[in-house]
Backbone as a ProteinNet text record, in pm:
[ID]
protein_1_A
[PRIMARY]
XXXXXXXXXXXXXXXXXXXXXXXXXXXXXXXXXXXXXXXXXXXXXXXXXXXXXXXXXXXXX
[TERTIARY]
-1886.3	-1950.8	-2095.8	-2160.6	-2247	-2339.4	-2267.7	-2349.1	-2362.9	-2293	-2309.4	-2447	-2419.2	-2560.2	-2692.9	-2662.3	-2796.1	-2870.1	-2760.6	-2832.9	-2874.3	-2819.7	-2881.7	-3061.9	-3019.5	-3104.9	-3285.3	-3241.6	-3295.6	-3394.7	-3283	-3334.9	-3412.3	-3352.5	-3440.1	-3595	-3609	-3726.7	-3795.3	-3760.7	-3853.5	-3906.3	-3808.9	-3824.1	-3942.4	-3947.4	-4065.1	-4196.7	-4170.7	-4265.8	-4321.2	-4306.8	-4307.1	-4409.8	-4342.7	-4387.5	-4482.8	-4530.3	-4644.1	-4738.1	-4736	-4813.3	-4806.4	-4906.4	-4893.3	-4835.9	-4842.2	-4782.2	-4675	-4596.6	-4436.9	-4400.9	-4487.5	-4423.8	-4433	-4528.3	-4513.1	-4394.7	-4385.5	-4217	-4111.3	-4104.4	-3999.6	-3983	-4111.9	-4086.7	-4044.4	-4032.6	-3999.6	-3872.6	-3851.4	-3671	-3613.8	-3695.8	-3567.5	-3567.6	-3643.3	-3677.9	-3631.2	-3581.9	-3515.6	-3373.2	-3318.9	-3169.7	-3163.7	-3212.1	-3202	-3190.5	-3290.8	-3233.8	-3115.6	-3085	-2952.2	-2821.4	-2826.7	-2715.1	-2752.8	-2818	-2790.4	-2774.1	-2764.8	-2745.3	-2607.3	-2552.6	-2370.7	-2390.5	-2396.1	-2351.8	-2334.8	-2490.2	-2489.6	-2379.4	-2335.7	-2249.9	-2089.3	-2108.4	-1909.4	-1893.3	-2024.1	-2014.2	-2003.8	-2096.4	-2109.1	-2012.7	-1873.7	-1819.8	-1746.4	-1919.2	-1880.2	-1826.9	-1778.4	-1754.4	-1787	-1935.4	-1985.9	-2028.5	-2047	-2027.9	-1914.7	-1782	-1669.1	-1682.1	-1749.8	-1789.2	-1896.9	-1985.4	-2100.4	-2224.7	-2241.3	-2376.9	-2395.7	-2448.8	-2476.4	-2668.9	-2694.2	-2886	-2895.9	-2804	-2770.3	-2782.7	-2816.5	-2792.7	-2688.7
-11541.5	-11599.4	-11636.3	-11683.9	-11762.8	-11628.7	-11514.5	-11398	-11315.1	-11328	-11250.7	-11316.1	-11466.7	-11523.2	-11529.3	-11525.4	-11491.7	-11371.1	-11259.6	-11140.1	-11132	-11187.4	-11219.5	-11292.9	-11414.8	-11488.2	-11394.3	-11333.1	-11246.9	-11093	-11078.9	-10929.1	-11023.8	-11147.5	-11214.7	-11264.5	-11335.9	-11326.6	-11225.6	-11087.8	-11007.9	-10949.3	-10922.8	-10922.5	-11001.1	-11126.4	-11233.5	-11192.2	-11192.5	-11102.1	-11013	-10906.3	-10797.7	-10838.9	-10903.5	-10915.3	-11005.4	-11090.2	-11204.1	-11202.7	-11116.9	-11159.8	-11277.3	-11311.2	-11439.8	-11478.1	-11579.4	-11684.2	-11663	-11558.6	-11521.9	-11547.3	-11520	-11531.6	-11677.4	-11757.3	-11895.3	-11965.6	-11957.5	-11926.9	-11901.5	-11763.1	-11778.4	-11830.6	-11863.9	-11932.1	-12064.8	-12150.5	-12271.3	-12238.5	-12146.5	-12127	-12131.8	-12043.8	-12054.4	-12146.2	-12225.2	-12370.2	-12450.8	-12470	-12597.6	-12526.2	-12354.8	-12334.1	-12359.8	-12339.3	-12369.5	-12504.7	-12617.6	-12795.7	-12817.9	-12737.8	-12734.6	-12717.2	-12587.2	-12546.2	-12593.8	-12649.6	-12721.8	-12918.3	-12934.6	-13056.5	-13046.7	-12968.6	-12965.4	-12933.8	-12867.4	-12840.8	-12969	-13046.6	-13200.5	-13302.1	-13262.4	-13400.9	-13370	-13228.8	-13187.7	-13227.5	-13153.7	-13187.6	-13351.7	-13440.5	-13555.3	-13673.8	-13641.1	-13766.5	-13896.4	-13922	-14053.1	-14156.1	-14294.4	-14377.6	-14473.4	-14470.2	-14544.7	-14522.2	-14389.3	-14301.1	-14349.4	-14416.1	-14378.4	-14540.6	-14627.6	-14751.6	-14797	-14668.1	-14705.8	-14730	-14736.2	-14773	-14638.1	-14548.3	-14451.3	-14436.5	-14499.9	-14554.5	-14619.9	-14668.4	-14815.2	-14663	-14723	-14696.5	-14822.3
14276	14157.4	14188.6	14310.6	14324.9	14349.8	14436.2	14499.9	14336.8	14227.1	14084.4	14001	14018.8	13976.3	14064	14196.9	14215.5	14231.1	14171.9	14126.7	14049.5	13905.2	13800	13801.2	13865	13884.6	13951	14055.5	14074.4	13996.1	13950	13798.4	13741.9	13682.5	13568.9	13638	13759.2	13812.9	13845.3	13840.4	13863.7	13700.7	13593.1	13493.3	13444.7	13485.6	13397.9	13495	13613.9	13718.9	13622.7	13586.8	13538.9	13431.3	13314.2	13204.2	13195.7	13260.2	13272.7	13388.5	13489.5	13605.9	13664.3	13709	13806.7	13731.5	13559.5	13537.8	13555.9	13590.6	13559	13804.8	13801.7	13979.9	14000.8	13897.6	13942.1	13868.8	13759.3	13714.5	13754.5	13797.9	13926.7	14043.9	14093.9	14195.3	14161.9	14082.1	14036.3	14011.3	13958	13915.9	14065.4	14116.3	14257.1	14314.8	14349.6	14396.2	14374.2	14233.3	14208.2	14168.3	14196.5	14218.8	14373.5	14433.4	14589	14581.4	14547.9	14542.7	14486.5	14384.3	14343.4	14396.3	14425.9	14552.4	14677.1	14746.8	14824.4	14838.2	14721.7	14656.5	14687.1	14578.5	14577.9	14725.1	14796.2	14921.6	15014	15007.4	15061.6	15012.3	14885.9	14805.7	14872	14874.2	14938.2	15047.8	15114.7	15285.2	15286.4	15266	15288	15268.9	15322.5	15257.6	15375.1	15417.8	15480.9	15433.6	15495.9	15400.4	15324.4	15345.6	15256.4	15139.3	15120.7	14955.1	14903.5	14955.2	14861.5	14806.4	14884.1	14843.7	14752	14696.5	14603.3	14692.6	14826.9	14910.4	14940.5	14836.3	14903.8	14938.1	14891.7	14918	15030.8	15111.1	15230.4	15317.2	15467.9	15571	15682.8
[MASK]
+++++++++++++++++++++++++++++++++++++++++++++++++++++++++++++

C-alpha cells in the first residue's frame, strides 16, 4: 500500500514538474517533505512506546 502511493505520489510530482516549472519542483518538493515528516512521524509514534507516553508526559524527559 505505502510502495502503491508513493508511486502515485511520485507520477503526480513529476506531472506538476512538467506542467509548471520551477514553481511545480518547489511544490513537489514540499509534498514530499512533509509525506516523509509524515511517515516517519507514524513510524516514531509505533516505535516509541516508552512509558511515559502511556502516562500523558510525553513533552517530559
Amino acid at each position: 500500500m505505502i510502495a502503491l502511493f508513493g508511486r502515485v505520489a511520485v507520477l503526480l510530482c513529476t506531472y506538476v514538474l512538467i506542467l509548471l516549472g520551477p514553481f511545480g519542483l518547489y511544490l513537489g518538493g514540499l509534498f514530499l517533505l512533509l509525506l516523509g515528516i509524515h511517515l516517519g512521524w507514524m513510524y516514531i509514534e509505533e516505535a516509541d512506546n516508552r512509558p511515559q507516553i502511556k502516562y500523558g508526559r510525553k513533552w517530559k524527559l
